[in-house]
ChimeraX commands (.cxc) that place a marker at each C-alpha (Angstrom):
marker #1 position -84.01,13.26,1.18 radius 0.5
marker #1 position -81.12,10.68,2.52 radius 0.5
marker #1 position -78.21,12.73,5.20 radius 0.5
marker #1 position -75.54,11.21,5.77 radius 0.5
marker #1 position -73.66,11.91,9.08 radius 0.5
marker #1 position -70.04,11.94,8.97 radius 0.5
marker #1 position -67.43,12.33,11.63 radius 0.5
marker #1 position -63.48,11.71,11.50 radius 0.5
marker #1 position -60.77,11.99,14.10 radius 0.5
marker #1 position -57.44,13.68,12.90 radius 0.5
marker #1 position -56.40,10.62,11.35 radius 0.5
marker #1 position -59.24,10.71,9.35 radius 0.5
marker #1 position -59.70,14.20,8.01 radius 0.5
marker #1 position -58.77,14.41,4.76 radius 0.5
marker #1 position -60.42,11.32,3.84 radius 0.5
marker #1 position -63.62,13.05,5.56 radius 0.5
marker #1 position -63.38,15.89,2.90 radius 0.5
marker #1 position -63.33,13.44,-0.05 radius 0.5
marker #1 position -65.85,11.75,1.45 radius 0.5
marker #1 position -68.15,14.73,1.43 radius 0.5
marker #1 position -67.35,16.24,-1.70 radius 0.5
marker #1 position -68.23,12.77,-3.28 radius 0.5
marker #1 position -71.52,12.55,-1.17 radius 0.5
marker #1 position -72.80,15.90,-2.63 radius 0.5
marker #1 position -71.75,15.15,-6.12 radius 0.5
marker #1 position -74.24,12.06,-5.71 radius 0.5
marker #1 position -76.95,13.89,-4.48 radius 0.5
marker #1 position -76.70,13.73,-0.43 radius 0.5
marker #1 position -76.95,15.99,1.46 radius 0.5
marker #1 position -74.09,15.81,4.68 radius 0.5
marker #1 position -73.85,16.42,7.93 radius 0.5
marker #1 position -69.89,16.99,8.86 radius 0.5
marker #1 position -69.89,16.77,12.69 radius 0.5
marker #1 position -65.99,16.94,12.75 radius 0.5
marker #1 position -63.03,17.35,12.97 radius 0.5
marker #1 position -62.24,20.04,10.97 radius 0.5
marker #1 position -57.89,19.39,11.08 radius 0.5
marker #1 position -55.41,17.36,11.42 radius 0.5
marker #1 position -54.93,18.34,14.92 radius 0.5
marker #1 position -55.35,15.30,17.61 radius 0.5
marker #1 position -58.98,15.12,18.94 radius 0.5
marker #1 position -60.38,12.46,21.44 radius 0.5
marker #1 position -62.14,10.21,18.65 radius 0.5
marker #1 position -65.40,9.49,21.39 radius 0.5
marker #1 position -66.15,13.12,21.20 radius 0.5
marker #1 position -66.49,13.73,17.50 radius 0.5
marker #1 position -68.26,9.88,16.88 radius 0.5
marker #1 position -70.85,10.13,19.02 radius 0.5
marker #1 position -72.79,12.61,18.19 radius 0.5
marker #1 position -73.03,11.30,14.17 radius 0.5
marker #1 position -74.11,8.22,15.52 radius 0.5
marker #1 position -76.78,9.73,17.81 radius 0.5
marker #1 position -77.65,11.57,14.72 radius 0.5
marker #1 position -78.96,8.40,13.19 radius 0.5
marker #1 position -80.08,7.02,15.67 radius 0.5
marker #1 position -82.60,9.79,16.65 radius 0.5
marker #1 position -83.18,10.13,12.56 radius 0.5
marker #1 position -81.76,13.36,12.13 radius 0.5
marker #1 position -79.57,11.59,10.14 radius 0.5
marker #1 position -80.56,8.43,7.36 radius 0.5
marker #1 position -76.90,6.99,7.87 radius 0.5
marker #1 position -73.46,7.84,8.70 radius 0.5
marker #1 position -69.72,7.51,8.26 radius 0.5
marker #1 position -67.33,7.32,10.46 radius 0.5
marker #1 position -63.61,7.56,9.96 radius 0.5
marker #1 position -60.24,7.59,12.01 radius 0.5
marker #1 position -57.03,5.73,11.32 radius 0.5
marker #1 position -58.03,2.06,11.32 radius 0.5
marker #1 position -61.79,2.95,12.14 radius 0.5
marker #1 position -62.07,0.05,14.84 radius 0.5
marker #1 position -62.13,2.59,17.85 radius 0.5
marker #1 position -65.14,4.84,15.69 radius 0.5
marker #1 position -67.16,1.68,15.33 radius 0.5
marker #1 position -66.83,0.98,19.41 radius 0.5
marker #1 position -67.76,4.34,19.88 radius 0.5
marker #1 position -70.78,4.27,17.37 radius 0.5
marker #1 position -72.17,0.98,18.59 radius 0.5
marker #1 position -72.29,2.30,22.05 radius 0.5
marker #1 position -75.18,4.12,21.11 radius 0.5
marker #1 position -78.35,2.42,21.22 radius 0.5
marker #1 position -80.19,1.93,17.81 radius 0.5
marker #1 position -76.84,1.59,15.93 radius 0.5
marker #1 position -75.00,-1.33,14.11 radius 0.5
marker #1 position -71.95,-0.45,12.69 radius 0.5
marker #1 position -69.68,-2.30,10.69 radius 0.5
marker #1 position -66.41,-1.63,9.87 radius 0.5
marker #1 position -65.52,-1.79,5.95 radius 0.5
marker #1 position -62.58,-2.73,4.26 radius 0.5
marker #1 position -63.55,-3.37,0.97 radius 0.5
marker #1 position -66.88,-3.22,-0.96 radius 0.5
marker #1 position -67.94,-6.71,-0.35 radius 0.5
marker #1 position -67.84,-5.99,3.40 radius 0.5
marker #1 position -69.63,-3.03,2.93 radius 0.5
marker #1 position -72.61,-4.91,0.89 radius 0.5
marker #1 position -72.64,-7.45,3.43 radius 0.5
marker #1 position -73.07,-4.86,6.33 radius 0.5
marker #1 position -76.05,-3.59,4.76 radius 0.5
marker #1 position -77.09,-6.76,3.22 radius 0.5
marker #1 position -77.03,-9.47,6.21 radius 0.5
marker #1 position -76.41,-6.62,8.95 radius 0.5
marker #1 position -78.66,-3.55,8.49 radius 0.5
marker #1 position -75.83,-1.33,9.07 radius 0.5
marker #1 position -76.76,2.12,9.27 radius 0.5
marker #1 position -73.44,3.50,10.21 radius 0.5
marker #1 position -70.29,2.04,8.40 radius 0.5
marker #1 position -66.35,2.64,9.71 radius 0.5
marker #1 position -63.23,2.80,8.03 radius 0.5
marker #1 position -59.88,3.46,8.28 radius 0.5
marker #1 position -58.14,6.07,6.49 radius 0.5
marker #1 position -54.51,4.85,7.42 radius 0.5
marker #1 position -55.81,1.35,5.41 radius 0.5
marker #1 position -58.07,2.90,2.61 radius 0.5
marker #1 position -57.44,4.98,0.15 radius 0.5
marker #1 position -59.66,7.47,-1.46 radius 0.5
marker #1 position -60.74,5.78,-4.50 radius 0.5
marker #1 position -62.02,2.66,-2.45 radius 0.5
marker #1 position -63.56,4.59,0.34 radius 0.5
marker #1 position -65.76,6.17,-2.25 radius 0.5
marker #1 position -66.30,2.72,-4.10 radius 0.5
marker #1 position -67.19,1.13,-0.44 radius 0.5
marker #1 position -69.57,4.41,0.50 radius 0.5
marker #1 position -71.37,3.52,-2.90 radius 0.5
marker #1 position -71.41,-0.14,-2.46 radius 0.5
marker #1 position -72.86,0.62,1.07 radius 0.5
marker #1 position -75.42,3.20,0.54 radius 0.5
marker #1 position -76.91,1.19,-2.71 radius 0.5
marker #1 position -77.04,-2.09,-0.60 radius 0.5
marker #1 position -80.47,-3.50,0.12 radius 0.5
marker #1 position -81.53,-5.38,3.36 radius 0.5
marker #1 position -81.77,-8.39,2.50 radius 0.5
marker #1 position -84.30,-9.39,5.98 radius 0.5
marker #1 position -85.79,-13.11,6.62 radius 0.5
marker #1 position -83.25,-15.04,8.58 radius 0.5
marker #1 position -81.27,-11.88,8.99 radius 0.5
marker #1 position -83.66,-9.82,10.62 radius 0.5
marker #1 position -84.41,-12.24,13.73 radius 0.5
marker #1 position -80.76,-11.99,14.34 radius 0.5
marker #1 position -80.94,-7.99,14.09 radius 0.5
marker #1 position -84.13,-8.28,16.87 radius 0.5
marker #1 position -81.60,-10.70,18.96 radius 0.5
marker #1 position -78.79,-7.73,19.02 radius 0.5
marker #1 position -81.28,-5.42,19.89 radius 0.5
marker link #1:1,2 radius 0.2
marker link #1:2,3 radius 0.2
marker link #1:3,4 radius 0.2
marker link #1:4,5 radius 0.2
marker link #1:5,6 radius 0.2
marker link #1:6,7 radius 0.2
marker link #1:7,8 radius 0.2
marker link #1:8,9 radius 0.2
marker link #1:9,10 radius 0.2
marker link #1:10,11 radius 0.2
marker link #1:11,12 radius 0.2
marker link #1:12,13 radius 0.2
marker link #1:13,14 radius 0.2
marker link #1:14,15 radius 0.2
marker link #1:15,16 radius 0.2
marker link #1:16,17 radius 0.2
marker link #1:17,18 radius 0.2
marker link #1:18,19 radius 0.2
marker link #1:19,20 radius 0.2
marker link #1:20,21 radius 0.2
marker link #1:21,22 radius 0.2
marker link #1:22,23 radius 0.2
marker link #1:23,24 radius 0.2
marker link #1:24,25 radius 0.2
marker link #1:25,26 radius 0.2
marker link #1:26,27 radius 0.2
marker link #1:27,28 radius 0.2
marker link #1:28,29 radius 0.2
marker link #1:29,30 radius 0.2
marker link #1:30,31 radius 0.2
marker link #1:31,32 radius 0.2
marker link #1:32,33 radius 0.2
marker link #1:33,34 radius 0.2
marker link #1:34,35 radius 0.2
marker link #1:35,36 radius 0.2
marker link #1:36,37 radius 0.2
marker link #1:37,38 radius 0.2
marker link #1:38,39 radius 0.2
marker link #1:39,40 radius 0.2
marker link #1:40,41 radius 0.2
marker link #1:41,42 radius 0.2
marker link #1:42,43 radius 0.2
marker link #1:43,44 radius 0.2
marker link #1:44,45 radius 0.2
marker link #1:45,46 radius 0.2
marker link #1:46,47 radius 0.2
marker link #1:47,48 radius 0.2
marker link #1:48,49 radius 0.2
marker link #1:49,50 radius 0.2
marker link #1:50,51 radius 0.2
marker link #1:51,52 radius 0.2
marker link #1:52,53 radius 0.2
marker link #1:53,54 radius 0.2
marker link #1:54,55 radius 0.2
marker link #1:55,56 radius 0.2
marker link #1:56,57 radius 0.2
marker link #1:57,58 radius 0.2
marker link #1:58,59 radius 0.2
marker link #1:59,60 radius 0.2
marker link #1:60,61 radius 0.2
marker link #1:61,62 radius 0.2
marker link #1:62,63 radius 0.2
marker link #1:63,64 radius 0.2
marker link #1:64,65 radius 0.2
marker link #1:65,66 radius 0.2
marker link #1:66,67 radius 0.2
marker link #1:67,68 radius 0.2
marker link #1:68,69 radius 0.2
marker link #1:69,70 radius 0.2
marker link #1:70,71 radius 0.2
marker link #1:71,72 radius 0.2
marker link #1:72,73 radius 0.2
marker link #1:73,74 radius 0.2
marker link #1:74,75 radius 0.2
marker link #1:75,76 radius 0.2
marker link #1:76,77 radius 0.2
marker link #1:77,78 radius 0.2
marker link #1:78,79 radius 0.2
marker link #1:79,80 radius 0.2
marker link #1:80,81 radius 0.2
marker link #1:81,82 radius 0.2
marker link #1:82,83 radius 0.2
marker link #1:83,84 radius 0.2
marker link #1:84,85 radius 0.2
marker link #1:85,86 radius 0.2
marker link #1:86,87 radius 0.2
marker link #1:87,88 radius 0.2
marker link #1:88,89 radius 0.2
marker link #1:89,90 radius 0.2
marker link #1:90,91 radius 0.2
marker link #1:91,92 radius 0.2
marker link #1:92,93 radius 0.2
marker link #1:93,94 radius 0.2
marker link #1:94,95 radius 0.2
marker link #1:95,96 radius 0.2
marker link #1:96,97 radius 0.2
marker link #1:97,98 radius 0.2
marker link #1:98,99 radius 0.2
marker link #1:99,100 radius 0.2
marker link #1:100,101 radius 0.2
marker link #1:101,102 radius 0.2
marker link #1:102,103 radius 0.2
marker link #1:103,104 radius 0.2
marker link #1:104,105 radius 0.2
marker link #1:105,106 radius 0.2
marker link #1:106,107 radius 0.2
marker link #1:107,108 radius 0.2
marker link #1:108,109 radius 0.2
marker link #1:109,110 radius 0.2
marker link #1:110,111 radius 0.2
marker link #1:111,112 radius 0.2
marker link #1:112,113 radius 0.2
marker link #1:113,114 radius 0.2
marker link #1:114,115 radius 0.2
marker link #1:115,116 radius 0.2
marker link #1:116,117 radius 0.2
marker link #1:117,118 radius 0.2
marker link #1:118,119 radius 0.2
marker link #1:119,120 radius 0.2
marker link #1:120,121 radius 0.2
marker link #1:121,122 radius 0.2
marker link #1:122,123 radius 0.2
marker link #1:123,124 radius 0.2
marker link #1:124,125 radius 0.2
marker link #1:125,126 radius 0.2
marker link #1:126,127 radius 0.2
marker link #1:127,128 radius 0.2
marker link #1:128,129 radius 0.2
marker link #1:129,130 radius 0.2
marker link #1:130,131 radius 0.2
marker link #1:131,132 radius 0.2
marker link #1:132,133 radius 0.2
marker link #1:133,134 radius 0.2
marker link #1:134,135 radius 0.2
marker link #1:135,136 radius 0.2
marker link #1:136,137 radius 0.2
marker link #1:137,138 radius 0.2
marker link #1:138,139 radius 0.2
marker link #1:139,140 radius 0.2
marker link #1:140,141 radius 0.2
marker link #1:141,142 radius 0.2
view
């Protein structure tokens, strides 16, 4: 069974919600660590815990969203064991999984709208690693 952790600042919210009503319409099953409004949250304290979700394999892979997603994907590679990329479109995302192992993607919902967040998710999440040259230079970021 694939979970997939998900976490969004305020900014992110309500693309968090389509998010997860599209994951379990596929068939995942979701982890929501937060937020749960549109209020302002520190964006550190929701993030890190979905990433250290996947990275201690609670989790298969995870989301994380806030307004232009570069501070989530700080905050997410911070944690050891994670490589996240942010996504802007779904050839980024295929190449995050593809050439990058990603297991945590970022994205902004202030730059994405719904219908290509879920296209980029997709894209992501049916990516294959594609290894050989690229996986000596995932053992030289680790």
């Amino acid at each position: 069974m694939i979970t997939i952790a998900i976490a969004a600042d305020h900014a992110g919210y309500l693309l968090k919600q389509v998010l997860i009503e599209h994951l379990k319409t596929k068939g995942y099953t979701v982890h929501d660590f937060g937020t749960d409004s549109e209020e302002p949250v520190d964006y550190p304290d929701i993030i890190r815990p979905a990433a250290e979700s996947v990275a201690t394999g609670q989790s298969t892979a995870g989301v994380v969203l806030g307004g232009s997603g570069n501070g989530e994907a700080i905050v997410a590679n911070k944690v050891r064991g994670i490589r996240c990329a942010v996504c802007w479109d779904v050839d980024s995302a295929r190449l995050a999984k593809e050439h990058n192992n990603a297991n945590v993607i970022a994205m902004g919902a202030r730059l994405i709208d719904p219908d290509l967040a879920r296209e980029i998710v997709d894209t992501w999440l049916g990516a294959e690693f594609q290894g050989g040259r690229h996986e000596r230079r995932i053992r030289k970021i680790e």
